[in-house]
C-alpha positions as CSV (number, residue, x, y, z in Angstrom):
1,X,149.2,103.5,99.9
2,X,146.5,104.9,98.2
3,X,144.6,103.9,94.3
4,X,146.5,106.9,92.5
5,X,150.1,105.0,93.5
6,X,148.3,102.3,92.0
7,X,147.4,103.2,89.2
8,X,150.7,105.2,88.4
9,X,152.5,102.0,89.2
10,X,151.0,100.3,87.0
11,X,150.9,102.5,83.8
12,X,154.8,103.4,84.4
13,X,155.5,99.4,84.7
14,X,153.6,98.8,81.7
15,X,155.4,101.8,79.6
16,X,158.5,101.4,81.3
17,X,159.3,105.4,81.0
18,X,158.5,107.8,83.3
19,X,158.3,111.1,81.3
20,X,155.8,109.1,78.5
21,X,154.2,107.0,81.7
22,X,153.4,110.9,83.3
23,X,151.9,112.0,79.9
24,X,149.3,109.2,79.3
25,X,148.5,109.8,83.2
26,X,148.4,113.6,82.7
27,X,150.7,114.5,85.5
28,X,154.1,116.0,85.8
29,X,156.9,113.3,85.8
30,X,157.8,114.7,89.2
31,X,154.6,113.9,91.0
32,X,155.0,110.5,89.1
33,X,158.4,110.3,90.5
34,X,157.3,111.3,94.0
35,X,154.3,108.9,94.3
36,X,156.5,105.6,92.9
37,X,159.3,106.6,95.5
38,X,156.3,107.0,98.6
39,X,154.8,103.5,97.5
40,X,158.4,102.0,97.5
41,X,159.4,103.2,101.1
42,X,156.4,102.0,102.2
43,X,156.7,98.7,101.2
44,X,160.4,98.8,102.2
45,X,161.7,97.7,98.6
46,X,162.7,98.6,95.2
47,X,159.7,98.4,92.6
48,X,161.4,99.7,89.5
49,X,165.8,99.6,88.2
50,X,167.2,101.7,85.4
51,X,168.1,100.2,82.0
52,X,169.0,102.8,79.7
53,X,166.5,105.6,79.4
54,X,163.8,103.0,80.4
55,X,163.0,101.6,83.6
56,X,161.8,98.3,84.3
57,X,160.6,96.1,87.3
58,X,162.9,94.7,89.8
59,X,161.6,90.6,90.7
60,X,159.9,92.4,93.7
61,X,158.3,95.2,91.6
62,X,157.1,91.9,89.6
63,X,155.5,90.1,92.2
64,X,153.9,93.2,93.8
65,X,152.7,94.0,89.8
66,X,150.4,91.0,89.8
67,X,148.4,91.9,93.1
68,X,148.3,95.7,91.8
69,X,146.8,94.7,88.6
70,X,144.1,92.5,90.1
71,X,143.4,94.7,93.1
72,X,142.5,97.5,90.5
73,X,140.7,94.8,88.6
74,X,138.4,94.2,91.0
75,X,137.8,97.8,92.2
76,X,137.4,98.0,88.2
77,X,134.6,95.5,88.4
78,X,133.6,97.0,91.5
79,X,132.8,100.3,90.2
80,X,131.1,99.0,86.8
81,X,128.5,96.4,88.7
82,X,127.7,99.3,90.6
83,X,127.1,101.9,88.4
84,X,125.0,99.4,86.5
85,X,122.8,98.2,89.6
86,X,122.1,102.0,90.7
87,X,121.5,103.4,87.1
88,X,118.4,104.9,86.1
89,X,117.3,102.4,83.7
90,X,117.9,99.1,85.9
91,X,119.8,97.8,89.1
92,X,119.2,95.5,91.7
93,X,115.8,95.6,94.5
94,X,116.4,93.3,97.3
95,X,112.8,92.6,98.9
96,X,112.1,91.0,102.5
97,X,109.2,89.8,102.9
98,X,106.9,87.2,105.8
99,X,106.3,84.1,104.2
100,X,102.6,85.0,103.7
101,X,103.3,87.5,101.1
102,X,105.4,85.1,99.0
103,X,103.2,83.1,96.8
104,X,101.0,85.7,95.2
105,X,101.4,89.2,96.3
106,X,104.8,90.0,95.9
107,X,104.9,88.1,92.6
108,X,102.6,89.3,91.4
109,X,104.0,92.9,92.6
110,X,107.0,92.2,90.8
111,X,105.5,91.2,87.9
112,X,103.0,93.9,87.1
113,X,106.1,96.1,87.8
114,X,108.4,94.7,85.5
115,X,105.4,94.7,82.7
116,X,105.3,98.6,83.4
117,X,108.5,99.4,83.2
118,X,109.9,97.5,80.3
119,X,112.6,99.7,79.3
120,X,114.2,98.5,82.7
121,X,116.5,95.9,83.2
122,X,115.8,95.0,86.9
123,X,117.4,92.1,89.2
124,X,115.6,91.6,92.2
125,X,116.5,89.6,95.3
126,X,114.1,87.7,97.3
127,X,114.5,87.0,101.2
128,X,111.3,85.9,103.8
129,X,111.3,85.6,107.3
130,X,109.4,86.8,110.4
131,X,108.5,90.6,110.5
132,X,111.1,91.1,112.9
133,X,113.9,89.8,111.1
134,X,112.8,91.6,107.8
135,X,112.5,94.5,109.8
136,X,116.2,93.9,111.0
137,X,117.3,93.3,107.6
138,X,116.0,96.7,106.6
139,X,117.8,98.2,109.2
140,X,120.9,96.8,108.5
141,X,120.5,97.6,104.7
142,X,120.2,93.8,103.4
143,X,116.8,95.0,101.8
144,X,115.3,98.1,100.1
145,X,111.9,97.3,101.0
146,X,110.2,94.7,103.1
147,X,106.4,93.5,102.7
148,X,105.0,92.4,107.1
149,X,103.1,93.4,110.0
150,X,103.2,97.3,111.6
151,X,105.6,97.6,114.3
152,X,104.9,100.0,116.8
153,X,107.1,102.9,117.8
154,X,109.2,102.4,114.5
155,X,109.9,106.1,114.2
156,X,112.4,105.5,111.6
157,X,110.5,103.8,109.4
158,X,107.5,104.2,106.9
159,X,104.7,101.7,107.1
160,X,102.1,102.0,104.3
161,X,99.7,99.5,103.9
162,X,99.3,97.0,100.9
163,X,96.9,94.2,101.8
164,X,94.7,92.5,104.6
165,X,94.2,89.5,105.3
166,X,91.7,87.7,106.7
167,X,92.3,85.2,109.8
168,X,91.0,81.7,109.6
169,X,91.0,79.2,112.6
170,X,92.6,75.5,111.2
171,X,91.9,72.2,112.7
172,X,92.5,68.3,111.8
173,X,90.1,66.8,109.5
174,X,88.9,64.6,112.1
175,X,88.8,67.5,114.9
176,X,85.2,67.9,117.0
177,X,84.9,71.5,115.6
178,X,85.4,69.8,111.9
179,X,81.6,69.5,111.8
180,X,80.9,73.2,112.2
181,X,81.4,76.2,109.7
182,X,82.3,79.0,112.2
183,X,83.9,78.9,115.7
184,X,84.5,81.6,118.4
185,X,87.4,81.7,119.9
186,X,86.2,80.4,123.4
187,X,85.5,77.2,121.5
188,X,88.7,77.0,119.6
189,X,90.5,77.8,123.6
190,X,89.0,74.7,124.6
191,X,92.0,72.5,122.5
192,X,95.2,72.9,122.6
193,X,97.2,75.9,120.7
194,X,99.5,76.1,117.6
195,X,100.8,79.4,118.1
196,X,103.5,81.6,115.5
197,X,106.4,82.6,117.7
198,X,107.3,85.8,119.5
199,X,109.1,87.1,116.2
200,X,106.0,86.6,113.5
201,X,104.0,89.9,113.6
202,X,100.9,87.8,113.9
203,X,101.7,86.5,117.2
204,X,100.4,89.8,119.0
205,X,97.4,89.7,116.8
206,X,96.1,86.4,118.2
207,X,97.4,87.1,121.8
208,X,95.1,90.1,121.3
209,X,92.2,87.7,120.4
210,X,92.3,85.4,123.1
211,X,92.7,88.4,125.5
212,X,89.9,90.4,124.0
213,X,87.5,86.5,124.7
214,X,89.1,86.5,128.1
215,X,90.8,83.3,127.7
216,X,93.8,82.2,128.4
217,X,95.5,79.7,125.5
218,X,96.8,76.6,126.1
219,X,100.0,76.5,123.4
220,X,101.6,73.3,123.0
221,X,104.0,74.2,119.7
222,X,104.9,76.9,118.6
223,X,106.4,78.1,114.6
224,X,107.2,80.6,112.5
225,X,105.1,80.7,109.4
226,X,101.5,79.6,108.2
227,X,102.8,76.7,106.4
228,X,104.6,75.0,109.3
229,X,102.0,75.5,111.7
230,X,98.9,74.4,109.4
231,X,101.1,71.0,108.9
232,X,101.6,70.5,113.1
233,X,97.4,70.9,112.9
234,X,97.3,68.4,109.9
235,X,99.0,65.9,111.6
236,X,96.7,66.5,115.1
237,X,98.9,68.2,117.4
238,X,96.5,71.0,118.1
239,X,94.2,73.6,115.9
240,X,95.2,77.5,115.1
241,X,94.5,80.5,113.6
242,X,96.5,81.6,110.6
243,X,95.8,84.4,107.9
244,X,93.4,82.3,105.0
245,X,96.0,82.5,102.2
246,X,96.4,79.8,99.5
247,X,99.1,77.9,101.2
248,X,96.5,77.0,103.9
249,X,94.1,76.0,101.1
250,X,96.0,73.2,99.9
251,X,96.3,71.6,103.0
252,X,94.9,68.7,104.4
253,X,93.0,70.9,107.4
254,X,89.7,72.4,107.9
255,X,89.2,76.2,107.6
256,X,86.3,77.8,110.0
257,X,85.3,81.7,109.9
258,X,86.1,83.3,113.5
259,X,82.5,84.2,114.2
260,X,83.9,86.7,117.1
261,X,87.1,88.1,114.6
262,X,86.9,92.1,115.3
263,X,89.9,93.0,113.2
264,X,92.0,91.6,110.3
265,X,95.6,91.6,109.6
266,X,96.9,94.7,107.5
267,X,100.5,93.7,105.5
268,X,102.5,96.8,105.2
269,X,105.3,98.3,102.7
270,X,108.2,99.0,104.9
271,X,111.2,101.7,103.8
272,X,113.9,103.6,106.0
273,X,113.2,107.0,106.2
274,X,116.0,109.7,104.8
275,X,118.0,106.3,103.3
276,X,119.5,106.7,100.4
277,X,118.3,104.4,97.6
278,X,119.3,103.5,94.1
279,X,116.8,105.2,91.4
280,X,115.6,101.6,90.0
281,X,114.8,101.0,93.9
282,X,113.2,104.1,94.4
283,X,110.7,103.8,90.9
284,X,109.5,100.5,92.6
285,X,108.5,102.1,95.7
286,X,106.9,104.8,94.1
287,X,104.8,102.5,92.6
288,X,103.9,100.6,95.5
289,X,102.9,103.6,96.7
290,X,101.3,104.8,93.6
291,X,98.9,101.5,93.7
292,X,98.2,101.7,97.2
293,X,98.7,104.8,99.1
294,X,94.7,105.6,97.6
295,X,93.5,102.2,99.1
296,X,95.0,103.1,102.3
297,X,92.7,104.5,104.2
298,X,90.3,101.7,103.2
299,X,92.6,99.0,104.6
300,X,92.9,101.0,108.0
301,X,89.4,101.9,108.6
């Protein structure tokens, strides 16, 4: 069974003659007759009986009428939402993102965008998580573009860099380092550790600061974005370092510079390389790049 036996079904059931039901499809009543005949045998039954010069449907061709016409329907609506979301004047962008990126950055991405390009009738998705289940959506084509941390050995995929942000160590108001305005990280190993999870792509950023002090961390909970993990230190079950974004403003914890930080963390746009995307998709990441690909170099250096 293929559409075409479809659709011919349908046209000759609704015009009920096979020589005027061949015209309006604009093929020869034979082939018309051929296909109705292979779509019968296969489903083992009699679709259409004579009655006169007409035809009409038999109570089976009846039945099977009302799954034809909303099987096409939907392949109908299929094709139309699809056309429309990979046009050249609008669609659909799905963005992953980490949760960092989610209260100013990528709105304010979007929105700048959308300002730009008003002619454009855009739908965008949203979708956070760690990097490497961004990275997985990507990969499995949930998302056109995802907003986290580099991944090494990612030969398949594009990282360009979009912001940085600066780490922070948290602790309870009441905390002994409260009192002070900077910390090292020796200091901060002395208490025990919130740390982000195996998955978040700023877990290997502060391994590699406690490594690089020489000192070993002693985690008591672990999470998987800022906000979580600056509410466990809130509520004094242990201090951390997170990236200083406004989400960690508003909370009720103290914020001390990391007098022996040697590196902050870069956010990266990441795209599949030699994937097919939809033009509206494609314009967006053009102008990601277009905005950014100049401050690259500064954000890497």
């Amino acid at each position: 069974m293929n559409l075409n036996q479809l659709q011919y079904f349908v046209t000759l059931a609704h015009i009920e003659h096979y020589t005027r039901a061949a015209e309006k499809l604009t093929i020869t009543q034979p082939s018309l007759s051929h296909a109705i005949s292979s779509l019968e045998q296969e489903l083992g039954t009699r679709l259409f009986e004579r009655q006169g010069r007409n035809v009409v449907l038999t109570k089976y061709g009846r039945m099977f009428m009302q799954y034809a016409e909303e099987a096409l329907a939907i392949l109908d609506t299929g094709v139309r939402k699809t056309k429309a979301m990979t046009s050249l004047s609008g669609g659909r962008i799905d963005i992953g993102y980490i949760y960092t990126q989610g209260a100013e950055f990528v709105p304010g991405l979007v929105a700048n965008f959308l300002k730009d390009y008003p002619q454009m009738e855009v739908e965008f998705g949203f979708y956070n998580g760690v990097t490497q289940e961004v990275i997985k959506g990507l990969r499995e084509e949930k998302y056109d573009l995802v907003f986290c941390s580099m991944v090494e050995g990612q030969k398949d995929l594009d990282f360009l860099p979009v912001s940085k942000e600066t780490l922070v160590a948290i602790t309870p108001l009441d905390h002994p380092l409260a009192q002070k305005d900077s910390v090292t990280i020796a200091e901060l190993a002395e208490y025990p550790q919130i740390f982000f999870n195996k998955g978040s792509g700023l877990r290997s950023m502060v391994d590699r600061l406690f490594k690089v002090a020489r000192k070993k961390p002693r985690i008591s909970y672990m999470v998987d974005e800022d906000s979580a993990l600056a509410g466990m230190v809130a509520q004094g079950l242990g201090v951390g370092i997170v990236p200083d974004v406004p989400a960690i403003r508003s909370m009720p914890v103290v914020r001390l510079t990391l007098k022996d930080l040697q590196f902050s963390r870069l956010v990266y746009m990441v795209t599949q390389k030699d994937k097919y995307l939809s033009p509206v998709a494609r314009t967006f990441i053009d102008y990601v790049k277009e905005r950014y690909e100049i401050l690259a170099e500064d954000l890497e250096s």
